[in-house]
C-alpha positions in Angstrom: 124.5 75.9 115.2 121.4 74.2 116.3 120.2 70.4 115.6 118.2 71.7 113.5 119.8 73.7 111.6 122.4 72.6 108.6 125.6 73.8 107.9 126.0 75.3 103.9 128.4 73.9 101.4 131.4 75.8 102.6 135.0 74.7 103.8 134.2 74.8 107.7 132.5 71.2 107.3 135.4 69.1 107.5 134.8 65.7 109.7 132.2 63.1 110.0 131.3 63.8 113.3 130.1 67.4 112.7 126.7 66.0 110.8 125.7 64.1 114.4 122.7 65.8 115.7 121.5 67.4 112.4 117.6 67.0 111.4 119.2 67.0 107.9 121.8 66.3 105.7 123.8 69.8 104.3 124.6 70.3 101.6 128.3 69.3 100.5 130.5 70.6 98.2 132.5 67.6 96.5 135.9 68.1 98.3 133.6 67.5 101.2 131.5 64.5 100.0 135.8 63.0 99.0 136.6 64.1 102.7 133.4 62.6 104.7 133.5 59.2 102.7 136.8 58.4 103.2 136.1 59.1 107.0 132.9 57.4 106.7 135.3 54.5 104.9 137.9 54.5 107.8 134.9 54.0 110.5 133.0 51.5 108.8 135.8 49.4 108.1 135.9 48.3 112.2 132.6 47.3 112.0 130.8 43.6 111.7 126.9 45.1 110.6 125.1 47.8 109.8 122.0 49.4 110.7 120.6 52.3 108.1 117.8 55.0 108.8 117.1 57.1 105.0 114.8 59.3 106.0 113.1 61.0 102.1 110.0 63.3 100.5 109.3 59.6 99.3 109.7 55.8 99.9 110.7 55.1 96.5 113.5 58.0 97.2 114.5 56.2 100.6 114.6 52.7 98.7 116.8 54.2 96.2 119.1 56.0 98.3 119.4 52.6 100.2 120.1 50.2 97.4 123.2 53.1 96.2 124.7 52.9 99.6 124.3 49.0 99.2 125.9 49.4 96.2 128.5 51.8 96.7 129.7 49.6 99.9 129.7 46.4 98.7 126.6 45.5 100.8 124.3 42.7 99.7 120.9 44.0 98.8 118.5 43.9 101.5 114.8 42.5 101.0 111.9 44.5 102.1 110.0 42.8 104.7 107.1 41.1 104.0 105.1 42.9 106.4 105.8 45.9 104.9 104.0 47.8 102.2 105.4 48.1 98.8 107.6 51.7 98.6 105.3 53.0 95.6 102.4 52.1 97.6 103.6 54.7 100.0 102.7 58.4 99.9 104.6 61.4 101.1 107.4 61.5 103.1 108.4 58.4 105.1 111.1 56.6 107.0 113.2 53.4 106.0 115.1 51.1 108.4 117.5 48.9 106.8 119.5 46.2 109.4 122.0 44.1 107.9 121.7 41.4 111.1 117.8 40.3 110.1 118.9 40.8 105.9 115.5 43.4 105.6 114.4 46.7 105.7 111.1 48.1 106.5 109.8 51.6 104.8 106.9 53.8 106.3 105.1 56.8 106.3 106.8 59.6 108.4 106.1 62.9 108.4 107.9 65.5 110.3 111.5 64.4 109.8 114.2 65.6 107.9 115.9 64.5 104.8 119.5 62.3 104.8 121.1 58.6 105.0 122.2 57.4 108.9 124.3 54.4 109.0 125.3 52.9 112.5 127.9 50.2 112.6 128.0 47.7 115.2 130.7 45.9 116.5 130.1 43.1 119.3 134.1 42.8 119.1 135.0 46.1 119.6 132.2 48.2 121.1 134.3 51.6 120.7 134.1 51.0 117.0 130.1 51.1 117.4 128.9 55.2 116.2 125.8 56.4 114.5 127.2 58.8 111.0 124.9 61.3 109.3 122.4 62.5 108.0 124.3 62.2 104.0 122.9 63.8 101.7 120.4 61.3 100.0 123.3 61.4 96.6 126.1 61.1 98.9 126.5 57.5 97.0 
């Protein structure tokens, strides 16, 4: 399988660490989606902060598929940076970067990439804890 290719909804998808390197997220099957998050729920748990990269078709869709991760992980909602245009001011596809240290995110046009949620944990405690998961399927929260 190449990086840019995605593995389909079947059975041989089975661990977190076979999404690294996709352009974007596969499609998952829900014994997969209950398999990956509580994977994804194991590795996040060792970490201090997060880091998240949603790359979407829009930047409403990457502000949306933020705030459900937020949500689904008991995250505090991020503000979008100042600097930053509005999402709905935002056309076509485009890239969001949410970091949990500075409490913002920034959204921009992107074209070119693929579609999914990437969340890195960090861990100034325990560096081996530190790993980049995805791409999730935008739903996967």
């Amino acid at each position: 399988m190449t990086a840019d290719s995605a593995p389909q909804a079947t059975a041989e998808l089975a661990a977190l660490a076979e999404l690294c390197g996709l352009r974007s997220a596969p499609a998952l099957t829900n014994e997969q989606r209950a398999v990956l998050r509580q994977q994804l729920d194991a590795a996040i748990a060792r970490c201090d902060w997060f880091t998240v990269g949603v790359m979407a078709p829009t930047a409403s869709a990457a502000a949306q598929a933020l705030r459900a991760t937020e949500a689904a992980l008991g995250w505090p909602a991020l503000e979008l940076d100042p600097g930053c245009a509005l999402p709905e001011a935002i056309e076509g596809p485009a890239f969001l970067k949410a970091n949990q240290n500075s409490g913002r995110f920034l959204v921009r046009a992107e074209a070119g990439l693929g579609e999914g949620i990437l969340i890195t944990g960090h861990s100034p405690a325990d560096p081996g804890a530190e790993a980049t998961w995805g791409p999730l399927p935008l739903d996967f929260f």
